[in-house]
N, C-alpha and C positions, 0 to 999 in steps of 0.2 A: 801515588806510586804503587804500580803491581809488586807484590811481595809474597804471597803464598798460594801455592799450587792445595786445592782441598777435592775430596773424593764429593763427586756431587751424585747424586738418588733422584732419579725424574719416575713419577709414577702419573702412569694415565689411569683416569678415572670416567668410568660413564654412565649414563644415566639412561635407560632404555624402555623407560615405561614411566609414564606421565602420574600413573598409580601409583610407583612406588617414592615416588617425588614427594620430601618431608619438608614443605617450605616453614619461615620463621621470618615472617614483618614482622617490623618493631610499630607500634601505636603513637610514636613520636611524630604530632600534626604539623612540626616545622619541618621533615622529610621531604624532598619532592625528587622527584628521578623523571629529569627528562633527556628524551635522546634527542639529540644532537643534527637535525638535519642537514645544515651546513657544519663542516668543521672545518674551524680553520687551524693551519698549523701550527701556528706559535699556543693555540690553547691547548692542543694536542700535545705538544712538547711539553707545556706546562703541566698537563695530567701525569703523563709518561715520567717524568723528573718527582715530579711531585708522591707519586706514589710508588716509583719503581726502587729509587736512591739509593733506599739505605738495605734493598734487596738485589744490588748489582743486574738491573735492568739497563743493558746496556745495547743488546741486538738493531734497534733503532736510533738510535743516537749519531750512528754513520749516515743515517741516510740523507739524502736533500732533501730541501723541500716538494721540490719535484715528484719524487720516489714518497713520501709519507702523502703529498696531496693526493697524487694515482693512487695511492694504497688504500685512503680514507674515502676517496670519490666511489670507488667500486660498489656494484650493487649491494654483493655479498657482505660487504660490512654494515654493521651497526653500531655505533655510541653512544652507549647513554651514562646522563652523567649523573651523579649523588650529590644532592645540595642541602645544606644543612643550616637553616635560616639565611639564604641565600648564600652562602659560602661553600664553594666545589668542595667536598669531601670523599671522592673518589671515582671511582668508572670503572665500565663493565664493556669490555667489546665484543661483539660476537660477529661471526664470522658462518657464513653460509655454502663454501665453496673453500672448502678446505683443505687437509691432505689426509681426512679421513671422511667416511659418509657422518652426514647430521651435521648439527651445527656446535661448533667450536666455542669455548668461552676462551678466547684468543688472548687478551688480558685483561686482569682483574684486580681492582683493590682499592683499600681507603688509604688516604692521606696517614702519616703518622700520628698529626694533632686528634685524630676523631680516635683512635683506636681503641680498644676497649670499652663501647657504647654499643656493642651486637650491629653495628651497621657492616658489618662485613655479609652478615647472613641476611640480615634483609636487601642488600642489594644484592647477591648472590643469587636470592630466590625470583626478586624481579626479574632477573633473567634471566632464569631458569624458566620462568613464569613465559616470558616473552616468545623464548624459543619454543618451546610445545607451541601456545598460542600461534604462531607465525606457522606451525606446521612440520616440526622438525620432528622424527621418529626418535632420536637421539642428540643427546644435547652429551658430551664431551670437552676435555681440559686435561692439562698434565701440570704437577707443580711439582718442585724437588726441595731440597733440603736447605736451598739457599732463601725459600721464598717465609714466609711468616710463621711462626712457630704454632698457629692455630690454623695452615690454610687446611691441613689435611684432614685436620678434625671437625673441620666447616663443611666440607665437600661432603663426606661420611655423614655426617649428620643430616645433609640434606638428601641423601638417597644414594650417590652416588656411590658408584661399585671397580674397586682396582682391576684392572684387564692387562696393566704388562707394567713391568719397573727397566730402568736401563740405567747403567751407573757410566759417568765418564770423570776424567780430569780436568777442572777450571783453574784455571788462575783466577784470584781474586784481587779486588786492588783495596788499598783501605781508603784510596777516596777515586772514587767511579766520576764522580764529577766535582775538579777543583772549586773550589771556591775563590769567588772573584776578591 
């Protein structure tokens, strides 16, 4: 049930030179990060649920399957996913055709079980890594106040540089998605 209205702080963050890009792989040989060339949607939901939850990702959760397949099929996207002895431990989407120039880190994050293991910044940098690589002059992302209590310090630490904050009203609910 929705129950409080909280003042929410979106800050975009970008990253504009490939120089000053401070990535941080973890040495962990059970890691592998692959992307996704088919995606199907119920694994997609799974990520999205899985790592969004207990951060009121909810913007996608309306859509049909229809609208998240066309979303996912588009060239412009990318998925790749964080497995952690073969078990999903998070994902990283990026996005090429955006609503700003460069490529968008559209959503990002690890499961809750893995957290605290720095897989946040090594997958962060993989695609950080990716986008230059692929040819993007700018790699870009916005997180706010409702998102993980290390994202911003993650961002920051990896090069990235604040270019505009915008504050609105959310409703928040304390359960985003009931339990069966």
């Amino acid at each position: 049930m929705c129950e409080t209205t909280v003042t929410v702080v979106t800050t975009y963050l970008e990253l504009c030179d490939p120089a000053h890009f401070l990535p941080a792989y973890s040495a962990d040989p059970d890691l592998r990060i692959i992307q996704a060339h088919v995606v199907l949607v119920p694994f997609y939901r799974f990520l999205y649920d899985a790592v969004g939850r207990e951060f009121q990702w909810v913007d996608r959760l309306a859509w049909s399957d229809a609208q998240l397949h066309a979303h996912l099929a588009r060239p412009s996207i990318s998925l790749h996913v964080l497995y952690l002895r073969g078990t999903p431990a998070g994902y990283i989407e990026l996005e090429t055709a955006g609503e700003e120039p460069g490529t968008e880190v559209a959503y990002f994050g690890v499961i809750p079980q893995f957290h605290g293991r720095g897989l946040g910044k090594h997958l962060l940098s993989y695609g950080v890594q990716s986008a230059f690589a692929a040819g993007a002059e700018r790699v870009w992302l916005h997180t706010c106040t409702l998102d993980g209590p290390h994202a911003l310090a993650n961002y920051q630490a990896r090069g990235f540089v604040a270019y505009r904050t915008t504050t609105h009203q959310q409703v928040v609910c304390n359960s985003v998605h009931p339990q069966q």
